[in-house]
N, CA, C and O atoms as a MOPAC input file, in Angstrom:
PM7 MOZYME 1SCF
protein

 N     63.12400 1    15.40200 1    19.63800 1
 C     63.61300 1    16.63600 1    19.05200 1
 C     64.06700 1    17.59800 1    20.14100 1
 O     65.25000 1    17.93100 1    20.19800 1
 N     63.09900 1    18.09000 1    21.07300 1
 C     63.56400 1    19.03600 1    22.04300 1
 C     63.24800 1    18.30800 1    23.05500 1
 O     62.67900 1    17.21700 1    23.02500 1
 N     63.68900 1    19.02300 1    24.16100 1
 C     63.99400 1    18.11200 1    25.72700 1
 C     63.68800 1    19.42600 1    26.78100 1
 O     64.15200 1    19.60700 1    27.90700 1
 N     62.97200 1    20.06200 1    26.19500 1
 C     62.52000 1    21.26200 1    26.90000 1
 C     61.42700 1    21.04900 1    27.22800 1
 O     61.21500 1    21.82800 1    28.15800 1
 N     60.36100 1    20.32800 1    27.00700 1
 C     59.39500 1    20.07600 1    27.68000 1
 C     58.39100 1    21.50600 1    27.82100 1
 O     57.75400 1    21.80500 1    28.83100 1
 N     58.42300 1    22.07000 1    26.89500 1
 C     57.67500 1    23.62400 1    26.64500 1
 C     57.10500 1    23.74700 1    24.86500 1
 O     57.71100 1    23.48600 1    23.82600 1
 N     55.69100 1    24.26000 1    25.10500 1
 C     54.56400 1    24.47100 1    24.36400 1
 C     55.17600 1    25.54900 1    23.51200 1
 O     54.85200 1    25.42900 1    22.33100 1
 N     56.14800 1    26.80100 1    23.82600 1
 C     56.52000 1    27.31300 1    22.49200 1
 C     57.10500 1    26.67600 1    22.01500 1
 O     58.09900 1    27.37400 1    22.21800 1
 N     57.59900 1    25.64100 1    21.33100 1
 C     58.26500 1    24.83100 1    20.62000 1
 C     57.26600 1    24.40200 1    19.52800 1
 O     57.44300 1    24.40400 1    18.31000 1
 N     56.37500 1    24.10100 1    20.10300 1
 C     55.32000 1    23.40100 1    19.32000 1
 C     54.62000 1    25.07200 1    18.35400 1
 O     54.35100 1    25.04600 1    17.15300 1
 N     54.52100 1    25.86800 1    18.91000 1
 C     54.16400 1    27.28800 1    18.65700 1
 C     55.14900 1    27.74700 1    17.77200 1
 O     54.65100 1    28.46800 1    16.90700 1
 N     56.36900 1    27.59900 1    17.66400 1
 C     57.43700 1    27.89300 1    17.25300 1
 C     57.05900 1    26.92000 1    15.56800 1
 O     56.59600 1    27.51600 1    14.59600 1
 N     57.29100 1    25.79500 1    15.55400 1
 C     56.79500 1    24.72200 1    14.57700 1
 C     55.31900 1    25.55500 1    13.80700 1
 O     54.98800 1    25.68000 1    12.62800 1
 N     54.90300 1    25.85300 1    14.65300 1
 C     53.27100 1    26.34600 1    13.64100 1
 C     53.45400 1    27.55300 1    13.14600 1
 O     52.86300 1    27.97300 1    12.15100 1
 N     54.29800 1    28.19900 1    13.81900 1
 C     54.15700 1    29.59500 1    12.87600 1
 C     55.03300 1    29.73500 1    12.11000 1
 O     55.24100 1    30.83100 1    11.58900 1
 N     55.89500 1    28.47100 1    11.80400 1
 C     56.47500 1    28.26000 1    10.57300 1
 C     55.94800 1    27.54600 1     9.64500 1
 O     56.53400 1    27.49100 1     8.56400 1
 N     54.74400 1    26.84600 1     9.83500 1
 C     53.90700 1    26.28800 1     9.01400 1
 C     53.34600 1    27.29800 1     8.62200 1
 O     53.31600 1    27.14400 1     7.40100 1
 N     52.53800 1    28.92300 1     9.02400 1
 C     52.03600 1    29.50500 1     8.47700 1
 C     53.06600 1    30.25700 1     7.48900 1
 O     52.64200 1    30.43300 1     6.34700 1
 N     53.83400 1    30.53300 1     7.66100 1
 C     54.92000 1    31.54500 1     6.82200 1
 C     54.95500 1    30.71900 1     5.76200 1
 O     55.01300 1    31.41200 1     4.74600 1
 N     54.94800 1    29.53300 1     5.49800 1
 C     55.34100 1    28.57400 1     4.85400 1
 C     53.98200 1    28.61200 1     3.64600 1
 O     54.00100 1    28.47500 1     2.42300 1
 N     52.79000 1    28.87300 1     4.66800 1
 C     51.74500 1    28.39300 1     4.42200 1
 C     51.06200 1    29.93000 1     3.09600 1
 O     50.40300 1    29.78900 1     2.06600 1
 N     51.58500 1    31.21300 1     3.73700 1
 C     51.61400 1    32.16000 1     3.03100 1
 C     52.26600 1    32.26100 1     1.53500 1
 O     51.83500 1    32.59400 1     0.43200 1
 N     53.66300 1    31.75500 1     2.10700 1
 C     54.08400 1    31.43000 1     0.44700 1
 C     53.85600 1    30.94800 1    -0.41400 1
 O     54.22300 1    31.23500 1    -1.55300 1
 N     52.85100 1    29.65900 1     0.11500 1
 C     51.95900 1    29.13800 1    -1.19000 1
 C     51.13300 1    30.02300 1    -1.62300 1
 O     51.04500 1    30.24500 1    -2.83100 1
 N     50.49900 1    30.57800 1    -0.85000 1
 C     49.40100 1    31.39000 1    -1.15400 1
 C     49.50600 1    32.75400 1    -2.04200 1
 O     48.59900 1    33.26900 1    -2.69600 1
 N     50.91800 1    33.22700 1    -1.88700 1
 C     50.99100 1    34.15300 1    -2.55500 1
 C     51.60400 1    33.25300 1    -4.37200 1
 O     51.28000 1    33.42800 1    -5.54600 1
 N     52.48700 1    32.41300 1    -3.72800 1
 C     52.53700 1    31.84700 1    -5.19800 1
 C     51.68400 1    31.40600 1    -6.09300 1
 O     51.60700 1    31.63400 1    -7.30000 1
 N     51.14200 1    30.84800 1    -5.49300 1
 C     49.18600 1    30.48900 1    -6.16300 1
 C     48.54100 1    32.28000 1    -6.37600 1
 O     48.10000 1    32.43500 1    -7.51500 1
 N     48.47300 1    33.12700 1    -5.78600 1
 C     48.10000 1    34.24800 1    -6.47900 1
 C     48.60000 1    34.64300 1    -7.65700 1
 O     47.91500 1    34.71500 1    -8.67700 1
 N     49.88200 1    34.93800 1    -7.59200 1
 C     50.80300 1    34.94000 1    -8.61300 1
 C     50.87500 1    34.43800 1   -10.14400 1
 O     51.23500 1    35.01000 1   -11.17300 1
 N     50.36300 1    33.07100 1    -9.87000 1
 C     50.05400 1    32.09800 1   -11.25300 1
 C     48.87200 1    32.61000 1   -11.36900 1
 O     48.57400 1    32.81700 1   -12.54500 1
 N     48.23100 1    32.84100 1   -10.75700 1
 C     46.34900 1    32.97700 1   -10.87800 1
 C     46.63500 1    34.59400 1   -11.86500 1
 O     46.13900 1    34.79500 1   -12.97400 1
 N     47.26700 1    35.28400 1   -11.34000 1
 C     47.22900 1    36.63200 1   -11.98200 1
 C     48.21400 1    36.42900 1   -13.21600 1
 O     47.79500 1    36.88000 1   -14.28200 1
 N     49.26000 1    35.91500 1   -13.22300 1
 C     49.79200 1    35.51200 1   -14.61900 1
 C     49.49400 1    34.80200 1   -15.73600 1
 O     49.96500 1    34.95900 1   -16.86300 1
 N     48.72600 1    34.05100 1   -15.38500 1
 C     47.59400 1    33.44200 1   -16.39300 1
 C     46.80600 1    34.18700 1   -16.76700 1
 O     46.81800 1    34.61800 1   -17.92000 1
 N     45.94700 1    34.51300 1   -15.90100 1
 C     45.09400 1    35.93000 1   -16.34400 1
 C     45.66300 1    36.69200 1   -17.31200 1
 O     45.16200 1    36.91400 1   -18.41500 1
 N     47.20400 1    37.28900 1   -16.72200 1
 C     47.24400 1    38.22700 1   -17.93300 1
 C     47.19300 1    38.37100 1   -19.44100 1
 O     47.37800 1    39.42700 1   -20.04600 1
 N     46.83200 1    36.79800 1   -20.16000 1
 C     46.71300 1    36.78400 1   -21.55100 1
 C     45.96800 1    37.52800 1   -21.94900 1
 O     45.92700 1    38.34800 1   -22.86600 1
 N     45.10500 1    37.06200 1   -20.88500 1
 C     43.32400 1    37.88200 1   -21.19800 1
 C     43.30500 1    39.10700 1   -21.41800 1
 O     43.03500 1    39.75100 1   -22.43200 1
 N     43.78400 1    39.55800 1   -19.83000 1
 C     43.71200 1    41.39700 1   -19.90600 1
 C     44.55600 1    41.83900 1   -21.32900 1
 O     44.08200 1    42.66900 1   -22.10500 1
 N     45.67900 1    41.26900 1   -21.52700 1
 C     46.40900 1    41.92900 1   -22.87500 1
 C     45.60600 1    41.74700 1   -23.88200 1
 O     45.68300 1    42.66200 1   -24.70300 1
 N     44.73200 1    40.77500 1   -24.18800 1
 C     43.70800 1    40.69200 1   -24.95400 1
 C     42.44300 1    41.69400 1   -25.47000 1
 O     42.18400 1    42.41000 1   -26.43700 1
 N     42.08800 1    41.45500 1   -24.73500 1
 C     41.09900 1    42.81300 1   -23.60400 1
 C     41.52000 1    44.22400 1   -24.46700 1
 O     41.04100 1    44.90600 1   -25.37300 1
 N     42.70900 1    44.21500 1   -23.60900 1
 C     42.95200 1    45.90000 1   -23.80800 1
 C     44.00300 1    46.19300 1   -24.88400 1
 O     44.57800 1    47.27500 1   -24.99800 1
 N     44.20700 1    45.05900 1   -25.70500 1
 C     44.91700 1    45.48700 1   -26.92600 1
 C     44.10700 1    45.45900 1   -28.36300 1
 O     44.41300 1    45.71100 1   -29.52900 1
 N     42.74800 1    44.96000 1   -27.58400 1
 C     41.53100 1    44.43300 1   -28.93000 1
 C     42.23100 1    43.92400 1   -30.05400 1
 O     42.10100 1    44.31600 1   -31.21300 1
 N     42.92300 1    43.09800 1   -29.67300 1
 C     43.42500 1    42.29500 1   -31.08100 1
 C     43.47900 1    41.09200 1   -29.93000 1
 O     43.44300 1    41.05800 1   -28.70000 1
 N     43.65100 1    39.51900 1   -31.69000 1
 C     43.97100 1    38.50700 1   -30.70700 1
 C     45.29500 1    38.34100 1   -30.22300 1
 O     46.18200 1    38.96100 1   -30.81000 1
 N     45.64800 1    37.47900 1   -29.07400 1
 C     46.74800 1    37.29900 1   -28.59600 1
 C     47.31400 1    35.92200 1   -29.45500 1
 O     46.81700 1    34.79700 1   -29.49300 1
 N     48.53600 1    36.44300 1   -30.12100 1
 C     49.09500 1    34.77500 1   -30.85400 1
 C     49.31400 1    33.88000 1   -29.68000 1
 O     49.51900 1    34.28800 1   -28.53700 1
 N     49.23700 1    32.25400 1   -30.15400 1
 C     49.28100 1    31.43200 1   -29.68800 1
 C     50.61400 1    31.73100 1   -28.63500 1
 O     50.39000 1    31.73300 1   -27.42500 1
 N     51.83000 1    31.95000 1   -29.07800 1
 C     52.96700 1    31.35300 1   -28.55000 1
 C     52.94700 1    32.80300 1   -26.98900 1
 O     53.75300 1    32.66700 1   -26.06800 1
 N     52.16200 1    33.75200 1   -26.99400 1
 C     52.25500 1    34.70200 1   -25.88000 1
 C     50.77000 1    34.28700 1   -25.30300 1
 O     50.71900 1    34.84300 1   -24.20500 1
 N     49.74500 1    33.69600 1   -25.48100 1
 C     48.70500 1    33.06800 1   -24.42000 1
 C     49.50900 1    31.84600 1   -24.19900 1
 O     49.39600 1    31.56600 1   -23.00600 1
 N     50.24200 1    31.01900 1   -24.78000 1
 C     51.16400 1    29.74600 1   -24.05600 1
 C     51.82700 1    30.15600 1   -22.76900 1
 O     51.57300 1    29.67300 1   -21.66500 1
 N     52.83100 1    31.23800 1   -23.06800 1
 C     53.81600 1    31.90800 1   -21.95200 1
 C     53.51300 1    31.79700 1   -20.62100 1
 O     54.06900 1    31.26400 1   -19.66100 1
 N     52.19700 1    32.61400 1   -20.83300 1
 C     51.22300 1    33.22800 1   -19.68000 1
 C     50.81400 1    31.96900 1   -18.69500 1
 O     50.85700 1    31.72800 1   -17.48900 1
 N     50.29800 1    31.15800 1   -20.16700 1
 C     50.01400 1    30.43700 1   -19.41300 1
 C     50.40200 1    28.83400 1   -18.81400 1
 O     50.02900 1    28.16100 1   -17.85300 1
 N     51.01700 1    28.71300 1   -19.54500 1
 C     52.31600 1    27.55100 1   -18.56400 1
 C     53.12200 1    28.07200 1   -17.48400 1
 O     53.24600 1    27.40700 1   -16.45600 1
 N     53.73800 1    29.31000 1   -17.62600 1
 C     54.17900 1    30.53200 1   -16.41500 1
 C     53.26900 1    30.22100 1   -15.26100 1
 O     53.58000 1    29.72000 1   -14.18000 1
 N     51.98800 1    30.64100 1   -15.72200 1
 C     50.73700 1    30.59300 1   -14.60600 1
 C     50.56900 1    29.35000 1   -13.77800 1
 O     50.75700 1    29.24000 1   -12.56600 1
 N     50.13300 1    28.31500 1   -14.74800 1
 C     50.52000 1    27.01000 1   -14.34900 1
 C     51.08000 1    26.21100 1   -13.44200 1
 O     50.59100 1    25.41700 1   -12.63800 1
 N     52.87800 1    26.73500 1   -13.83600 1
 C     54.02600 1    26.62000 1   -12.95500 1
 C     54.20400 1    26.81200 1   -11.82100 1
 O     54.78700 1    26.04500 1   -11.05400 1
 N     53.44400 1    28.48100 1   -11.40100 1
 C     53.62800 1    28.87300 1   -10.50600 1
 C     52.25300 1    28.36700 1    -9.41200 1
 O     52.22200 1    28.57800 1    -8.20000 1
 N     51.29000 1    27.73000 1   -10.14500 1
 C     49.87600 1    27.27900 1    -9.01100 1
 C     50.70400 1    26.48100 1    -8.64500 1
 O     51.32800 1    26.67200 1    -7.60100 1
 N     50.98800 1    24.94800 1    -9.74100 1
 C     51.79400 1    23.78800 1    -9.28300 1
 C     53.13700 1    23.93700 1    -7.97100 1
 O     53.17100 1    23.25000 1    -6.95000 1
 N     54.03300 1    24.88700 1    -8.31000 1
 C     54.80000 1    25.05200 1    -7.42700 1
 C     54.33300 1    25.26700 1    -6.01900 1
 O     54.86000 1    24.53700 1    -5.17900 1
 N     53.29900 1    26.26900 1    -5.54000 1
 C     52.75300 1    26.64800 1    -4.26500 1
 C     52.16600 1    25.55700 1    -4.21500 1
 O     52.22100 1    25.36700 1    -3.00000 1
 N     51.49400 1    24.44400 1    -4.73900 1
 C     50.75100 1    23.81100 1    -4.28300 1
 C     51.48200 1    22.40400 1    -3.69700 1
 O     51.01600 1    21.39400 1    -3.17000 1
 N     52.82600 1    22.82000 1    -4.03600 1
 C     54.12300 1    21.89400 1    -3.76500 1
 C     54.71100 1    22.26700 1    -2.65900 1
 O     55.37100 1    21.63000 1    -1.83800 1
 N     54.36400 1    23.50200 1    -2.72900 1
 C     55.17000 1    24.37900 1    -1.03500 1
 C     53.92900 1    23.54700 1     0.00600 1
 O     54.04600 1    22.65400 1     0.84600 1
 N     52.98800 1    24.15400 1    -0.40000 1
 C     51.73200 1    23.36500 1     0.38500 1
 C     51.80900 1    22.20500 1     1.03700 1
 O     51.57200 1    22.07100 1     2.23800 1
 N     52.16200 1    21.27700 1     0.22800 1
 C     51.94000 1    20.17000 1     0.42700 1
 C     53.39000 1    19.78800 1     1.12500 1
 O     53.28100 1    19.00000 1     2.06500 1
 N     54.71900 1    20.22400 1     0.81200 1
 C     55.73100 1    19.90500 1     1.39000 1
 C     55.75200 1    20.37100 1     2.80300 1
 O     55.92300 1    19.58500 1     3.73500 1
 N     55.55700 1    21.81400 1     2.98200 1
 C     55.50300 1    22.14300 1     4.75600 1
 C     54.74500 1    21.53000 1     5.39600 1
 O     55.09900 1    21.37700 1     6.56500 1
 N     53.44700 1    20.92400 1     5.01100 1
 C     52.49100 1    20.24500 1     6.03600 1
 C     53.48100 1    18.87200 1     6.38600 1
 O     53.86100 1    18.45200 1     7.47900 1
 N     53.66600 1    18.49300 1     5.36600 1
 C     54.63800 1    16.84900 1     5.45900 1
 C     55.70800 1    17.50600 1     6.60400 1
 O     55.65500 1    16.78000 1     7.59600 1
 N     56.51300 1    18.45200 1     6.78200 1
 C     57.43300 1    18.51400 1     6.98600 1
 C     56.78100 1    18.89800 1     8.92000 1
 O     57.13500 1    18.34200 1     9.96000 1
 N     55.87600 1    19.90800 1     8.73600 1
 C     54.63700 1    19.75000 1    10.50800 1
 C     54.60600 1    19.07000 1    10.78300 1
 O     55.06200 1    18.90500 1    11.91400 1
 N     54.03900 1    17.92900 1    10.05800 1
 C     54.15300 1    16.66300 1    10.54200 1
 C     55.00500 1    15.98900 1    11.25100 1
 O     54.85300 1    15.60900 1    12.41200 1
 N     56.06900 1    15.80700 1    10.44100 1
 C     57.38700 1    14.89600 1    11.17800 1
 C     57.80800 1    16.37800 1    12.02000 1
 O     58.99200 1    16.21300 1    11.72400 1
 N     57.82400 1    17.10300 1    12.46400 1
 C     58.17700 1    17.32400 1    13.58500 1
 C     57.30500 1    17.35400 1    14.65800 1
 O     57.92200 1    17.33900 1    15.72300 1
 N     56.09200 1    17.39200 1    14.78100 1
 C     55.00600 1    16.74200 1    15.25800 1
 C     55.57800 1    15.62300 1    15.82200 1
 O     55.47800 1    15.64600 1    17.04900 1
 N     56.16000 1    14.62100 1    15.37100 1
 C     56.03100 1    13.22100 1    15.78100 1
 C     56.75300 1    13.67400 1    16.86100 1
 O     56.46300 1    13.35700 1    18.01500 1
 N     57.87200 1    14.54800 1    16.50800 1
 C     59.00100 1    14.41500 1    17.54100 1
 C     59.20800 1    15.14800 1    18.91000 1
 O     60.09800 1    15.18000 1    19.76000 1
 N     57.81000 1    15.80100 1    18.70800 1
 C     57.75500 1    16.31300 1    20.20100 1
 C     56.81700 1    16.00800 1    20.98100 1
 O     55.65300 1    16.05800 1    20.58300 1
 N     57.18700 1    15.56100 1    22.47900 1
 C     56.32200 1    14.87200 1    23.96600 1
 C     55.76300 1    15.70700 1    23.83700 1
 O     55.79000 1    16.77000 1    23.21600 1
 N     54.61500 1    14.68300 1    25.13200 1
 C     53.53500 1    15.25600 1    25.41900 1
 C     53.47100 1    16.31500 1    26.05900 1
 O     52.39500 1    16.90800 1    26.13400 1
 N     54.43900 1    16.72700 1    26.57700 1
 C     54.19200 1    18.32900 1    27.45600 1
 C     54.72600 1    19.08800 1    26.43400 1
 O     55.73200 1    19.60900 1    26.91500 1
 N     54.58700 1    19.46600 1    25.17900 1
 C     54.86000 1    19.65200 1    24.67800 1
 C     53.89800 1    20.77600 1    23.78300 1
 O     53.97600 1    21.97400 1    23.51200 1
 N     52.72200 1    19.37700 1    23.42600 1
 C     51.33100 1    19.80900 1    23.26600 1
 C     50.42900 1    19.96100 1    24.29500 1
 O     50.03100 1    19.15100 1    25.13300 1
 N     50.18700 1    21.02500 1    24.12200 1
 C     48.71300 1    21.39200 1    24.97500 1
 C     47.58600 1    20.33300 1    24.69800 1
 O     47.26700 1    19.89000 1    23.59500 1
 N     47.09500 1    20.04500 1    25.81300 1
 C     46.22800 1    18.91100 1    25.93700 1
 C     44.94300 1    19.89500 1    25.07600 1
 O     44.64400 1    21.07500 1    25.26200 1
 N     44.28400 1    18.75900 1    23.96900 1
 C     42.61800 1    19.49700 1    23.49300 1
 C     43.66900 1    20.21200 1    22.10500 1
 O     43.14200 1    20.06600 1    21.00200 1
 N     44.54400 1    20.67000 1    22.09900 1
 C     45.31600 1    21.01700 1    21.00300 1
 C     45.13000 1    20.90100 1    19.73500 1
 O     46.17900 1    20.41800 1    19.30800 1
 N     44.29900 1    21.08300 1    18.74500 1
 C     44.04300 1    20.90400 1    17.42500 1
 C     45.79200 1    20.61900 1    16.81400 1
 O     46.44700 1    21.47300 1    17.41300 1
 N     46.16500 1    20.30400 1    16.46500 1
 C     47.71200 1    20.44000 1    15.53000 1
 C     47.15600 1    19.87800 1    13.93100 1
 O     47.89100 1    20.21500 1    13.00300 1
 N     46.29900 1    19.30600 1    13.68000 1
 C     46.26600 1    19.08300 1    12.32000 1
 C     45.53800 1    19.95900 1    11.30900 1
 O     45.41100 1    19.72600 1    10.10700 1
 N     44.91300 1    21.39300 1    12.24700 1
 C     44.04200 1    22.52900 1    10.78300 1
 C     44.94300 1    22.44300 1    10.31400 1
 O     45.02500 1    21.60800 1     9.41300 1
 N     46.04300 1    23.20400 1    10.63900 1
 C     46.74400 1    24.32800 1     9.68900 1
 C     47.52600 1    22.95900 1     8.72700 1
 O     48.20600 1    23.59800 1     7.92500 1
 N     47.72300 1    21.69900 1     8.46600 1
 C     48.23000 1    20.58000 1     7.91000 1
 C     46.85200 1    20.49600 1     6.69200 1
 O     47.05600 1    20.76600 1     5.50800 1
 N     45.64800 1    20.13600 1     7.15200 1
 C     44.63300 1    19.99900 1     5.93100 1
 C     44.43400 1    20.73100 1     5.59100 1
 O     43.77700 1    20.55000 1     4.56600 1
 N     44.68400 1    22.27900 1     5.92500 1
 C     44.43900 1    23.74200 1     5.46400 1
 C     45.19000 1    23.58500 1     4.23800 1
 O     44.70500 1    23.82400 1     3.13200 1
 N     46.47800 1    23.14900 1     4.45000 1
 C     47.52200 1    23.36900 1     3.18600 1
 C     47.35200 1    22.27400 1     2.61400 1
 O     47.84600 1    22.41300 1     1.49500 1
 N     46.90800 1    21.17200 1     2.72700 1
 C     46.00400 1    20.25100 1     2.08100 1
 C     45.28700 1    20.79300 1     1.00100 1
 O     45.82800 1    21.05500 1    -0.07300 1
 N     44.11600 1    20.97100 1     1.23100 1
 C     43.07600 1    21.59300 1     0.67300 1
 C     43.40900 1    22.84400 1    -0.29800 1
 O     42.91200 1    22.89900 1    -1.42300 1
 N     44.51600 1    24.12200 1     0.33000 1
 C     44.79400 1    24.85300 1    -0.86800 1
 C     45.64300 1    24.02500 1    -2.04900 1
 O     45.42200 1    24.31800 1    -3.22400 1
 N     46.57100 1    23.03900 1    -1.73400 1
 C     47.16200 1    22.17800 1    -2.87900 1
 C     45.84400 1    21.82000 1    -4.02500 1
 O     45.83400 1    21.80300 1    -5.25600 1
 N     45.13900 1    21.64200 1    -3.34700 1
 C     44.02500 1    20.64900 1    -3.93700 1
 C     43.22600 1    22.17300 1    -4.83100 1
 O     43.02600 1    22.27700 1    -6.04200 1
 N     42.98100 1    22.95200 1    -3.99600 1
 C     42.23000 1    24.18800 1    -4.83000 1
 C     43.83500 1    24.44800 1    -6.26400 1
 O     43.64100 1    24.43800 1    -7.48000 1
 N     44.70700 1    24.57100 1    -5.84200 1
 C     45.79300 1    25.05100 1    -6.70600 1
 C     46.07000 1    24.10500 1    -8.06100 1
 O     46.61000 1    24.21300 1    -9.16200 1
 N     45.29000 1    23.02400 1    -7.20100 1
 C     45.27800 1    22.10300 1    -8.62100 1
 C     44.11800 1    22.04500 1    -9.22900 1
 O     44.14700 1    21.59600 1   -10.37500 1
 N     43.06500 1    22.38000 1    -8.78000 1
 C     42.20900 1    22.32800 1    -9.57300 1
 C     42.14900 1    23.75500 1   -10.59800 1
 O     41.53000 1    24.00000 1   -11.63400 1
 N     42.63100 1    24.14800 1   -10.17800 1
 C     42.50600 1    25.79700 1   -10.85600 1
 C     44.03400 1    25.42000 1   -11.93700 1
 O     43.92300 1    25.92600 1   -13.05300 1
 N     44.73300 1    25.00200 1   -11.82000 1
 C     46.08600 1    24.39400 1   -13.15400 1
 C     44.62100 1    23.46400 1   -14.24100 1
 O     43.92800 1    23.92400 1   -15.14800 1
 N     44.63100 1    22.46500 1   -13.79300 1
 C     43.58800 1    21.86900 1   -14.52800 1
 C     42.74800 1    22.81500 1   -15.35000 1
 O     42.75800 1    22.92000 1   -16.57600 1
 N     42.12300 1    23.39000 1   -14.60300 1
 C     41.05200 1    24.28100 1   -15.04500 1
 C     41.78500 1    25.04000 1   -16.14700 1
 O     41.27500 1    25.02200 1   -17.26700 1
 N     42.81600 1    25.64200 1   -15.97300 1
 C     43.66500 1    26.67600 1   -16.88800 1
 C     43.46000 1    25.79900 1   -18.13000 1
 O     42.52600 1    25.79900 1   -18.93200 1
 N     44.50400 1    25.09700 1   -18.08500 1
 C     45.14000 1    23.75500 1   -19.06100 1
 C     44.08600 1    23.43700 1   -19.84400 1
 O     44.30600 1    23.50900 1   -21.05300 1
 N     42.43200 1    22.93100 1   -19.32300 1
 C     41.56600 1    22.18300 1   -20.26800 1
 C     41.05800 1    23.33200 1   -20.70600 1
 O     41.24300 1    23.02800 1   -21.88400 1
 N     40.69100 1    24.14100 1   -20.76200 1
 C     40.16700 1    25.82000 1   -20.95200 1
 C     41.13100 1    26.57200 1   -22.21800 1
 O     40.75100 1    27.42000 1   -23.02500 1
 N     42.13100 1    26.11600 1   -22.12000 1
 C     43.01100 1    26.73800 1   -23.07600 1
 C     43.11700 1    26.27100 1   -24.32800 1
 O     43.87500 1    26.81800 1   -25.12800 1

């Protein structure tokens, strides 16, 4: 990939994994609070919510865990292969490079369990 033989490159690559890594995170908030909102309208309208506006909410909600948890899982894949492609002077020797990859692992995995959770709950 590069022929520069320099560690911001590799630095450069990770802190686009985090930006990357944020956007899931806020998208997974996003669904988390849009789902929710059946409830609160519930809540604070003391009546029930018809079926077809707790659906909205919550396939909306849904959508949006599934999606971040797709961002998730796509930027780590994508760390990865550029990972492959850069030498060893590249990486700092002792170099962790795979947190921030199972980090976004693991929130996919929380983002899905919390869709699930919605879905059988409903």
């Amino acid at each position: 990939m590069s022929y520069l033989d320099d560690p911001r490159v590799l630095f450069a690559a990770e802190r686009t994994l985090l930006a990357w890594q944020r956007t899931a995170i806020a998208l997974m908030g996003f669904g988390f609070v849009v789902e929710r909102f059946g409830l609160f309208l519930r809540m604070v309208g003391n009546q029930p919510l018809s079926t077809s506006q707790r659906g909205f909410s919550l396939w909306l909600g849904v959508g949006l865990l599934l999606i971040g948890a797709g961002v998730a899982v796509v930027s780590a894949l994508q760390f990865r292969t550029v990972l492959r492609g850069l030498g060893e002077k590249e990486i700092p020797r002792g170099y962790w490079t795979n947190l921030g990859v199972w980090l976004n692992f693991v929130l996919a995995l929380v983002a899905l369990a919390l869709a699930v959770h919605f879905v059988a709950s409903a």
